[in-house]
C-alpha positions, 0 to 999 in steps of 0.5 A: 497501225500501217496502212496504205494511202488509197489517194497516192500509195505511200504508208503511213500511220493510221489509229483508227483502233484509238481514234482520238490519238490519231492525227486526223482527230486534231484536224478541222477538215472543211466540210467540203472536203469531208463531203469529198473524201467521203464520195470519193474513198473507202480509207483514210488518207495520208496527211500529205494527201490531205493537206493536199487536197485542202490546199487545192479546195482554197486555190481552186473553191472546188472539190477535189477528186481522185489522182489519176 
């Protein structure tokens, strides 16, 4: 299934209907990034925006909000 990053706008693949085959299920988030997206979004996000914002929790030991 195509959806739409609430984070950045771009599409991408998403398996929500078959979780297990999604890429996000081979994903370890840090918990403080799950807690993140979880105050934050509605959606799943893109693996690019994820990466992303795992990146930024590392540099930064903070959560990470919403693009402007």
């Amino acid at each position: 299934m195509e959806n739409v990053c609430p984070r950045c706008g771009s599409t991408f693949e998403c398996r929500e209907d078959d979780i297990q085959q999604c890429w996000c299920a081979r994903e370890r988030l840090p918990d403080a990034l799950s807690e993140t997206l979880r105050d934050n979004y509605d959606a799943c996000l893109c693996m690019s925006c994820i990466s992303e914002l795992q990146n930024d929790l590392r540099i930064n030991g903070n959560q990470t909000t919403k693009k402007d």
